[in-house]
N, C-alpha and C positions, 0 to 999 in steps of 0.2 A: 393857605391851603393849596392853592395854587401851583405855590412852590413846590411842595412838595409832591405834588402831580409830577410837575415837570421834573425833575429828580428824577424821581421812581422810572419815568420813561429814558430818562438819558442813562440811567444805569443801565436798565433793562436793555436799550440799542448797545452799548458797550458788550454789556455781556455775552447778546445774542452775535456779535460781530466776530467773538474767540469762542465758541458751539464749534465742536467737531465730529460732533454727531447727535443721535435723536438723544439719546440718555440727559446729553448736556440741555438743548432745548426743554425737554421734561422740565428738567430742574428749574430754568427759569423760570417757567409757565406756573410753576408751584410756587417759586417762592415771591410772584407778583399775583397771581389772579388766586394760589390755593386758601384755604381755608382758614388762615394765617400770612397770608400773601402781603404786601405793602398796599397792593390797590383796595383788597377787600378790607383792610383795617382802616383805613380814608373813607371807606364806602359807609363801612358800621357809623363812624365816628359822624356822620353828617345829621342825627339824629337831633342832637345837641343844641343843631343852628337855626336861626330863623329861618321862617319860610321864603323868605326873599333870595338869603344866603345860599338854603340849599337848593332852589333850582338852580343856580347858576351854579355850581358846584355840581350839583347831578349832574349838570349839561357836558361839563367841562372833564369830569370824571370818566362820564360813557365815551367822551373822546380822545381821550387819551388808554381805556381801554381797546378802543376798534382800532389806533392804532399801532398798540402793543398788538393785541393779534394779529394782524396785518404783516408786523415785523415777524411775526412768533411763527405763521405760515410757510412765509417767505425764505425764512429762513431752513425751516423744516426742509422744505423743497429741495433745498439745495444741497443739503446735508443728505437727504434721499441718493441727492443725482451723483453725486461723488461717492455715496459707496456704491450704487450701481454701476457706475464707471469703475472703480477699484476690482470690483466683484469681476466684471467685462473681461478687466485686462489682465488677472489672476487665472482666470478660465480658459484665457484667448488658445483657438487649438489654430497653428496654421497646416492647412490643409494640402499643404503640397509638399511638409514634411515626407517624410519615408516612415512608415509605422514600426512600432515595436518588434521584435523579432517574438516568435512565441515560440518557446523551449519546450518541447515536449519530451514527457518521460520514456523507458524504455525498460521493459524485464530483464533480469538477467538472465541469460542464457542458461543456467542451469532450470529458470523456472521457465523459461520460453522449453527447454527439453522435457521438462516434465510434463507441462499443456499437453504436449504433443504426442507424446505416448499415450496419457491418457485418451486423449481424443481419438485415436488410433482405436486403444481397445475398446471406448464407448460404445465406437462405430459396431462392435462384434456384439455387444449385449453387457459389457463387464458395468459392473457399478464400483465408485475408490471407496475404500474402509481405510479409518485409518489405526494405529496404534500408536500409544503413549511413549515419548523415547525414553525412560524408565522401564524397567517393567524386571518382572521375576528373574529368576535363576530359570524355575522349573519353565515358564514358556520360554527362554530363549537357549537353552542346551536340554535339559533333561525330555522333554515334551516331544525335540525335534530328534529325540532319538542319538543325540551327544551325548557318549560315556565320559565317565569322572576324568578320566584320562586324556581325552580331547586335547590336541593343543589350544587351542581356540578358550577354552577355560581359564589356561592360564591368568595370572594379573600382569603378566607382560602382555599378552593379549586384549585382554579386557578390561572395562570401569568400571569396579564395584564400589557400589555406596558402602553394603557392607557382604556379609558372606552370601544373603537371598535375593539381592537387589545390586542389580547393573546398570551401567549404561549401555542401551541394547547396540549390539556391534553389527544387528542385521534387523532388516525389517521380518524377516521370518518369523522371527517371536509373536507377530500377532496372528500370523496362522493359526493357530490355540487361540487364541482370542473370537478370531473371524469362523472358526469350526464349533465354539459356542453357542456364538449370537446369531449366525445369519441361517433363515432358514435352508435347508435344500430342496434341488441342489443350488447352486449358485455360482458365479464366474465373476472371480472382486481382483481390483487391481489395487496396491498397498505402495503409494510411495511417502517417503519420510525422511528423515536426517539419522546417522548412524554414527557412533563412537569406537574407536578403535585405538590401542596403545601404540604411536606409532610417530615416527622421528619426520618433519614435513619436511618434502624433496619435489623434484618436478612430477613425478608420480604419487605422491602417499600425501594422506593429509587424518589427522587426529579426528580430524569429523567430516563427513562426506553423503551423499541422498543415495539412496535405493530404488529403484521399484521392486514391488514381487507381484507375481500374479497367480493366482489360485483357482483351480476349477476343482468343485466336486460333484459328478454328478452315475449315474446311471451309464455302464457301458463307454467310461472316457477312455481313449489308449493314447497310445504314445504319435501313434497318427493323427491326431485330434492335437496333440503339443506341437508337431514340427507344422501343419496347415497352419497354425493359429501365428507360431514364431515367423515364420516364413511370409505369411500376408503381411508382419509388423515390419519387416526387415525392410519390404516392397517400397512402404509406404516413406517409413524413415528416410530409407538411403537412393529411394529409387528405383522403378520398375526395371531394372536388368540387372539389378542385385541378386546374387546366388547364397544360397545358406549350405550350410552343411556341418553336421552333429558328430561330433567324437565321442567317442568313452570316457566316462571321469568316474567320480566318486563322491557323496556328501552322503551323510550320514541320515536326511532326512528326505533323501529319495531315492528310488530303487525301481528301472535302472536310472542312471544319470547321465549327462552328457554334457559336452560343451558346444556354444554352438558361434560358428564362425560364418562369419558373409564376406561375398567376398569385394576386395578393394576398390571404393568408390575414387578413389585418386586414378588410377590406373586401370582400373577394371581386370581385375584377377592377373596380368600382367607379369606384376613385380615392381615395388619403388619404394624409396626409402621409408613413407609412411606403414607399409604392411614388410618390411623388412625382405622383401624380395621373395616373399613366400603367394603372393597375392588375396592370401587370406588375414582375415582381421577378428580377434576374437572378444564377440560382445557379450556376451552371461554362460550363466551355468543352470539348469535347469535337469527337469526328471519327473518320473513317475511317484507320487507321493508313496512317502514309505507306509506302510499301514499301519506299524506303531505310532507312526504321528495323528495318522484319524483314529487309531483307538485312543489315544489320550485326548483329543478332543471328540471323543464321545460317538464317535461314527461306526455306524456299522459297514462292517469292513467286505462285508460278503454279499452286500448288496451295492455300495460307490463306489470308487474309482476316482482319480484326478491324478491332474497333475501340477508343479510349482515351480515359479520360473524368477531369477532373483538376478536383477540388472544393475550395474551402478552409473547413475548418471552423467559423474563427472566424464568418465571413461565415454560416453556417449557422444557428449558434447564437444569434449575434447577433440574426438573423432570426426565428427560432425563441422565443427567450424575452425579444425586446423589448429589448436590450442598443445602449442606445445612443454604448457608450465604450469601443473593445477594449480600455484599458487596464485594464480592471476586470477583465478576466478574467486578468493578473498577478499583481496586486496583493496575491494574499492573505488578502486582507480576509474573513474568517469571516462577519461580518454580511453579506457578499454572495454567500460561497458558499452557507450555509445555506438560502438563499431557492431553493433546486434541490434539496430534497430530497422 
């Protein structure tokens, strides 16, 4: 019996000598001291033997247990110490490296232009509405006072889904919409994405962002539209910025005008950005037509407004020197990052 003490322990030091970690130690520890173990089934088996036998045999048994766990310890330990040293030197940060660079993101300039308008008109009282880029026939031509005939109708012009339903070519369609819902009077700024049939070149692009802006209220005039244009123009282009309104025509305001500021390159001057004229012409804008608030349900003999329809790109473009709308698609990282 002896023997096979000693045995069980010379295995058990072999095995624990190739342990490469706790799992493997486990195992040993089971499959000598567990419930089925070699030393527990010598232990059972001592029952059998005379009393003389098994004290010495008990004796001999608990000794060669205390120094299986002794090994089983020791072992353990050390298996401990080596992965916490692995773990150490896995983790190891040297500290006098140079740190990671942190990439931060950056808007794209057309949504850096848009913030910025809005915030602009925020400052005045306006709140943004927005509208669906889908949207009717009757709110995006009939509503704003666009006869059949309009070029703008055309499907060289315009996306139709089908004959009722377009791809809105202006934010203006949701005027009708914002002449429904919002009580009066009210002052909303409306910017969006817009579709238009159209061949991309350094100016033109098939889809492009608007703002509009909308006031309806008691007693609005036309001097109430050039104060408001004029504060926004300040703020965009700079406090020595000059505005000034021409005559024009749109079908959903009466009167109309275009309105031009003048050249932030040169300051009214003349240079090749404002083409030697020193003015530069940013929207088109007007006194709302009163068939547009009688279709959106307004009584026409008691408000007033006016509506002002900007396009972004043309903004920005302006704005940070953008000589190729397509670049503002494109993607290109190395061209967005120059905006932050």
């Amino acid at each position: 019996m002896q023997e096979k003490l000693n045995k069980v322990l010379e295995e058990a030091r072999e095995q624990l000598s190739k342990a490469a970690s706790l799992a493997d130690t486990e195992e040993i520890r089971v499959k000598v001291l567990g419930k089925k173990g070699q030393l527990t089934q010598i232990l059972r088996s001592m029952g059998k033997l005379p009393p003389e036998e098994k004290k010495a045999l008990g004796m001999a048994a608990n000794k060669v247990k205390a120094e299986f766990e002794q090994l089983l310890a020791e072992k353990a330990a050390e298996v401990k110490d080596k992965a916490r040293a692995a773990k150490f030197a896995a983790e190891k940060i040297d500290v006098t490296e140079p740190g990671r660079e942190v990439i931060y993101g950056v808007k794209h300039p057309i949504t850096q232009t848009i913030d910025e308008v809005v915030e602009i008109f925020r400052s005045m009282g306006y709140t943004v509405y927005e509208g669906p880029d889908v949207d009717t026939v009757y709110n995006t031509f009939d509503a704003l006072n666009s006869p059949e005939n309009h070029p703008a109708r055309d499907m060289t012009d315009t996306f139709y889904i089908n004959e009722d339903v377009v791809l809105r070519p202006h934010t203006s369609s949701a005027e009708i919409r914002a002449e429904h819902d919002m009580p009066l009077p009210y002052k909303v700024l409306i910017p969006g994405r817009c579709y238009r049939v159209d061949t991309p070149d350094a100016t033109h692009s098939p889809t492009f962002h608007q703002i509009e802006m909308m006031v309806i209220g008691e007693g609005i005039t036309m001097g109430d539209l050039k104060g408001s244009l004029d504060h926004m123009a300040k703020k965009l282009f700079g406090p020595e910025t000059r505005t000034k309104f021409r005559p024009s025509h749109f079908p959903f305001t009466e009167p109309s005008a275009e309105m031009d500021v003048s050249c932030f390159k040169c300051g009214g001057k003349g240079c090749p950005v404002c083409k030697g004229s020193g003015w530069i012409e940013i929207l088109g804008c007007g006194m709302t037509h009163p068939h547009v608030h009688r279709a959106g349900g307004i009584d026409t003999e008691k408000y007033t407004g006016f509506a002002v329809g900007m396009g972004v790109e043309r903004i920005a473009m302006l704005k940070y020197g953008i000589d190729d709308i397509r670049f503002l698609y494109e993607n290109d990282m190395r061209f967005i990052e120059q905006f932050k």
